[in-house]
C-alpha positions in Angstrom: 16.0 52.1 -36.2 12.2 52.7 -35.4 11.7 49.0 -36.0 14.5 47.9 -34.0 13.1 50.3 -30.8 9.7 49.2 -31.7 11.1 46.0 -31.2 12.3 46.5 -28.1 9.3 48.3 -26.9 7.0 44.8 -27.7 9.1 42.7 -25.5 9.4 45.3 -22.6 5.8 45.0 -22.6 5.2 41.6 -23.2 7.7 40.4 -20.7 6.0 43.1 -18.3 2.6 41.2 -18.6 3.7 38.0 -18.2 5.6 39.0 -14.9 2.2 40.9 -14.0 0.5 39.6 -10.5 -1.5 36.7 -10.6 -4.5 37.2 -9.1 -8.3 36.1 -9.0 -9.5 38.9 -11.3 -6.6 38.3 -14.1 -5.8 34.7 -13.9 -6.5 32.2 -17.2 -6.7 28.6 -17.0 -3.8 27.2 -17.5 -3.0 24.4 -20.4 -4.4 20.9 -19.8 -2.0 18.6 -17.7 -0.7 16.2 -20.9 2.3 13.7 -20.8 3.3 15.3 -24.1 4.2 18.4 -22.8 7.2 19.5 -24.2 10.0 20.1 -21.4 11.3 23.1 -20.3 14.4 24.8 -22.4 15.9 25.3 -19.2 15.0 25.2 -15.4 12.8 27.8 -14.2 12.1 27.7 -10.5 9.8 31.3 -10.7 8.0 29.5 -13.1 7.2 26.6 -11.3 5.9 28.9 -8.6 3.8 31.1 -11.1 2.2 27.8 -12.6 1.2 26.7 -9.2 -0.7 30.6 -8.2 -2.3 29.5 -11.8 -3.5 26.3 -11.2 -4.7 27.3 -8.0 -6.0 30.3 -8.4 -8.1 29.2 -11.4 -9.5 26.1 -9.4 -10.5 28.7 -7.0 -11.9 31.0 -9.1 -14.1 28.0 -11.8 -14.3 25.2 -9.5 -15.4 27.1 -6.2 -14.1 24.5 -4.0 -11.0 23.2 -2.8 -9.1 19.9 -3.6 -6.3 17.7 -2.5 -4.8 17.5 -5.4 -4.8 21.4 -5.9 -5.7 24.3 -4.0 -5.4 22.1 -0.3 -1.4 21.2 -1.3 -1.2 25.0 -2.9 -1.5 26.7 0.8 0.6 24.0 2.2 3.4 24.3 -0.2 3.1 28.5 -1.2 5.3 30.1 2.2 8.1 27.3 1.6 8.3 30.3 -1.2 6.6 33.1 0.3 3.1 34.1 1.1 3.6 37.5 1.0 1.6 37.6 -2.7 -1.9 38.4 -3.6 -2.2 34.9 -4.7 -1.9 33.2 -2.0 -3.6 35.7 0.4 -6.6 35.4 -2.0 -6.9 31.3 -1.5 -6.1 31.4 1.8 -9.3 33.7 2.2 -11.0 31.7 0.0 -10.3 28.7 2.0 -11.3 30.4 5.5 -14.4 31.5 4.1 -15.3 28.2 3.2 -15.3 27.5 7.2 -16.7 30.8 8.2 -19.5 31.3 6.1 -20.3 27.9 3.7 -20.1 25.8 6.9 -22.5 27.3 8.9 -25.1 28.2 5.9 -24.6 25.0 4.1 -22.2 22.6 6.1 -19.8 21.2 4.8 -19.3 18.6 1.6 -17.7 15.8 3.5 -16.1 15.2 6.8 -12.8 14.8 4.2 -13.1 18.5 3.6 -13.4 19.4 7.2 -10.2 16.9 8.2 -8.4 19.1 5.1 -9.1 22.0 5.5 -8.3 21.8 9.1 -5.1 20.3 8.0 -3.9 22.5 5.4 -5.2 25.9 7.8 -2.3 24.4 10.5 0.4 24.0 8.4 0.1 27.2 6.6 -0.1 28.8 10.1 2.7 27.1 11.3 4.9 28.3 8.0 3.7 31.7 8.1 2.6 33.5 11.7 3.9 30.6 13.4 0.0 31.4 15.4 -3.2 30.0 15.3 -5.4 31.5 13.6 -9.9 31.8 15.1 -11.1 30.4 11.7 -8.2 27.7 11.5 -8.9 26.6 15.3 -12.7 26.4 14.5 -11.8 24.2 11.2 -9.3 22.0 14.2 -12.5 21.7 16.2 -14.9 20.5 14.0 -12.7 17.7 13.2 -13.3 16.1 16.2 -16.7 16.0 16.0 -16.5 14.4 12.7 -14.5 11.5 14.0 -15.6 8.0 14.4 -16.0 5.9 17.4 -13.0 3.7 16.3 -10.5 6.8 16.2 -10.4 7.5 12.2 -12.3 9.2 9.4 -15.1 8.5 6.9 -13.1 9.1 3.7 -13.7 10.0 0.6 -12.7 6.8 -1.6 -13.4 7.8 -5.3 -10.9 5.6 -6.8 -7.9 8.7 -7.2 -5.6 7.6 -5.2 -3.1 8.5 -3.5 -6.0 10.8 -1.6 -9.0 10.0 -2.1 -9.0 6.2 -2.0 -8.7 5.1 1.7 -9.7 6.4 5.1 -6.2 5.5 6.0 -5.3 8.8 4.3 -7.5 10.9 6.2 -5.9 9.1 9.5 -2.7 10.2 8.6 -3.8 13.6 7.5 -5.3 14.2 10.6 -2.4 13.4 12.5 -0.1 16.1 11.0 -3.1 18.4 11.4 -3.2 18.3 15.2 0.5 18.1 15.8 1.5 21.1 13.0 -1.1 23.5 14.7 0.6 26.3 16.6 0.2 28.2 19.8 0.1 24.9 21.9 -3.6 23.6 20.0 -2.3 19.6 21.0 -2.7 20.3 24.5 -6.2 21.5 24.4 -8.8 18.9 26.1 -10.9 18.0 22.4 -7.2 17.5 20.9 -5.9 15.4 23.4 -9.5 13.2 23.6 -9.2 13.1 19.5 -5.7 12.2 19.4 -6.0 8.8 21.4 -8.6 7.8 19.1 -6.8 8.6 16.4 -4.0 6.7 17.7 -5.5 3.7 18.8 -7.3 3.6 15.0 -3.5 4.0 13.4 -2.2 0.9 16.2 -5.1 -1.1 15.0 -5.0 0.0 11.1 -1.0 0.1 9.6 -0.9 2.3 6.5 -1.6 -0.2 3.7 0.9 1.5 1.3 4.3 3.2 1.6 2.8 6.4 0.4 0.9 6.4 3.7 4.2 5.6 5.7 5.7 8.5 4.2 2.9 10.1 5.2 3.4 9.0 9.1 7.2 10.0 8.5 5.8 13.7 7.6 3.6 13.9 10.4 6.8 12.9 12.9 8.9 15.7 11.5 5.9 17.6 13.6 6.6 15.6 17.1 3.7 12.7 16.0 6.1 10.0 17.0 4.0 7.4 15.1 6.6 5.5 14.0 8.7 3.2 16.2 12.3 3.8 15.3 12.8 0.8 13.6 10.0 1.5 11.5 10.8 4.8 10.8 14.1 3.6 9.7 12.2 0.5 7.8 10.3 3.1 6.1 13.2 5.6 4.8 15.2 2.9 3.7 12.2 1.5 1.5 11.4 4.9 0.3 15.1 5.0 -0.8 15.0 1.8 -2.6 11.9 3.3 -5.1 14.6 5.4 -6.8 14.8 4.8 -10.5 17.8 4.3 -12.4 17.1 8.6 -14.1 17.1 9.5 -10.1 13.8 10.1 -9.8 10.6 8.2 -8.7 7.2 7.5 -9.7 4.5 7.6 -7.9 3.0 3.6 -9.1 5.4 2.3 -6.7 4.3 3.7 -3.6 1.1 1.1 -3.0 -0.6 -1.2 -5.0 -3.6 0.8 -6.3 -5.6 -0.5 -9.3 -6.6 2.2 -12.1 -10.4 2.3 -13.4 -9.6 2.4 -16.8 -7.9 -1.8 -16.8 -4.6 -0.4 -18.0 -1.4 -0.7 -15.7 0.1 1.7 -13.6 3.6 2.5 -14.6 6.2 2.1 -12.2 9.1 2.4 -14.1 8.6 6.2 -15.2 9.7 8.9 -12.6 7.3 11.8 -12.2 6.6 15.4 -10.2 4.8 13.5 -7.5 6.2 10.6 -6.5 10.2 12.8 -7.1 9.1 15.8 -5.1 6.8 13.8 -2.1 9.4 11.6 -1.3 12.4 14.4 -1.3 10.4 16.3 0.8 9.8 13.5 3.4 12.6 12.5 3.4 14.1 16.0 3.7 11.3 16.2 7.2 12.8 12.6 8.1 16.2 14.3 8.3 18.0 13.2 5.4 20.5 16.3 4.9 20.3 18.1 1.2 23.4 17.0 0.7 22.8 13.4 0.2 23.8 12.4 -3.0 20.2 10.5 -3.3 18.6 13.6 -3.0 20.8 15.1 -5.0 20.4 12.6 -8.0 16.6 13.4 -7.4 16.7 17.1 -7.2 18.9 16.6 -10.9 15.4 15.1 -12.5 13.7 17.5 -11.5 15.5 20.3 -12.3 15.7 18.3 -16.4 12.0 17.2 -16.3 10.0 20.4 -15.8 7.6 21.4 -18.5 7.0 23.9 -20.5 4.6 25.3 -18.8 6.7 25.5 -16.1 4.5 22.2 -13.9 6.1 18.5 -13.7 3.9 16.3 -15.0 2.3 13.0 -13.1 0.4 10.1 -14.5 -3.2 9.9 -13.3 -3.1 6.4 -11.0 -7.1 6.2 -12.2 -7.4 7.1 -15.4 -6.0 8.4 -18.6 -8.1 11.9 -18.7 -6.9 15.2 -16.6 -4.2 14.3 -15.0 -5.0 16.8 -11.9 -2.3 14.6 -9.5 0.0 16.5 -11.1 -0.8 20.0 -9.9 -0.1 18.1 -6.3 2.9 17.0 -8.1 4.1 20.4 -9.1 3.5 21.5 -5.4 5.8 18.9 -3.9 8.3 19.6 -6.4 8.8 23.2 -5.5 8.5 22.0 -1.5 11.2 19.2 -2.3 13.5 22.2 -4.1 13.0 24.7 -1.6 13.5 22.1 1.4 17.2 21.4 -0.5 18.3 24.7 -0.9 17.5 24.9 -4.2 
């Protein structure tokens, strides 16, 4: 009998630290991102979410900085669950800080981390006060005086795509930037000069992959209207066509990008990323939940999460860390939540 309660006692208490807030001052660094991962026994959306206050709180905390692949598409995908956690309060605070006190001691890294951080400051506003926020309308306003004469961005182009490869990214970033930001921002005079630069660059410069047309389809779900609607149409319907036979997609078939390490991409395997962007664009296109395309796709992701409760996405550089998929496991949970999942 004592060994049965002691038993019991153990697992009350181990399954009352693992459901114990993440935060800064307790969180670990989560398991390297490896295709051998074992998957999931079953479906876990809580612990999708709990893997991605991990990941993003331990990038925070080590790394000091803030990356696309990371704690940038953490704040834009964390209130699609809610924001109402210490997590996400603590990287958002991290991230305004960055702007209020780094940028005007230091300045910043590159003009890509002002366009982002502008970017992922409006659509976390826009998902949780619905208002602009000082530091997030100081971040808006420094992007325009970061832009070039012909109306884009100098990018960074490290060879990790899909983000950090082209300026045509940070063109298309910048666009949902401008158009997701609350309380009227567009209207203001430095958006409205900014803006017809940035459109005449995107009219002279067509996104060189269907990544970045998805992208263009995001940023119209905001009012952009970058896409003609023949084009728009042109776009879904190619986005549609990248399904793979298991329902999901991989991300090696939305452009053409060469890896550093000589091997090939592979673009028959679905993954996190490429499954969870496109559902979610798609979803912002219009595309009900109830499409059976969708459908099939929400079905792989619900059988391919790992263990450690992430999906898992192939590095389109190299064969190391595999960081896309922390972006990946975002997208996921945005795709899941923007089904009614």
């Amino acid at each position: 009998m004592r060994t049965s309660c002691f038993a019991v006692g153990l697992l009350v208490c181990i399954a009352s630290v693992s459901a114990e807030e993440l935060t800064l001052d307790n969180v670990t660094r989560p398991p390297a991102n490896t295709r051998g991962e074992p998957l999931a026994e079953s479906f876990s959306f809580d612990k999708a979410v709990r893997y991605l206050d991990r990941a993003s709180l331990d990038w925070t905390k080590r790394r000091r900085c803030f990356t696309c692949h990371t704690n940038y598409s953490y704040l834009m995908a964390r209130p699609s669950v809610s924001a109402d956690v210490k997590a996400h309060r603590q990287v958002r605070a991290a991230l305004q800080d960055q702007v209020e006190t780094r940028w005007p001691d230091k300045g910043p890294r590159w003009d890509a981390e002002v366009v982002m951080t502008a970017a992922t400051l409006a659509v976390n506003d826009r998902d949780t006060t619905s208002k602009l926020h000082a530091t997030t309308r100081k971040a808006l306003d420094r992007m325009w005086t970061v832009q070039k004469e012909h109306g884009g961005f100098d990018w960074l182009k490290c060879g990790w795509p899909p983000m950090e490869s082209d300026d045509d990214y940070g063109a298309s970033i910048a666009l949902i930037a401008v158009h997701a930001a609350p309380d009227g921002y567009l209207k203001t005079p430095a958006a409205q000069q900014g803006l017809r630069k940035l459109r005449d660059y995107l009219r002279n410069n067509p996104p060189p992959t269907l990544h970045h047309k998805a992208m263009l389809l995001w940023a119209d779900s905001f009012g952009a209207k970058s896409l003609k609607p023949d084009e728009r149409d042109a776009a879904i319907q190619e986005l549609l066509k990248r399904q793979q036979p298991d329902g999901g997609w991989a991300i090696a078939t939305l452009g053409n990008w060469k890896r550093a390490d000589g091997l090939k991409q592979d673009t028959k395997t679905s993954d996190g990323y490429g499954t969870g962007f496109v559902i979610y664009v798609l979803r912002q296109a219009g595309l009900p939940a109830a499409d059976k395309r969708l459908q099939r796709g929400i079905a792989w992701l619900k059988a391919n999460q790992r263990e450690s409760g992430r999906w898992f996405t192939r590095s389109l550089n190299r064969d190391n860390k595999h960081l896309i998929a922390h972006a990946g496991t975002a997208f996921a949970v945005m795709a899941l939540k923007a089904c009614e999942e």
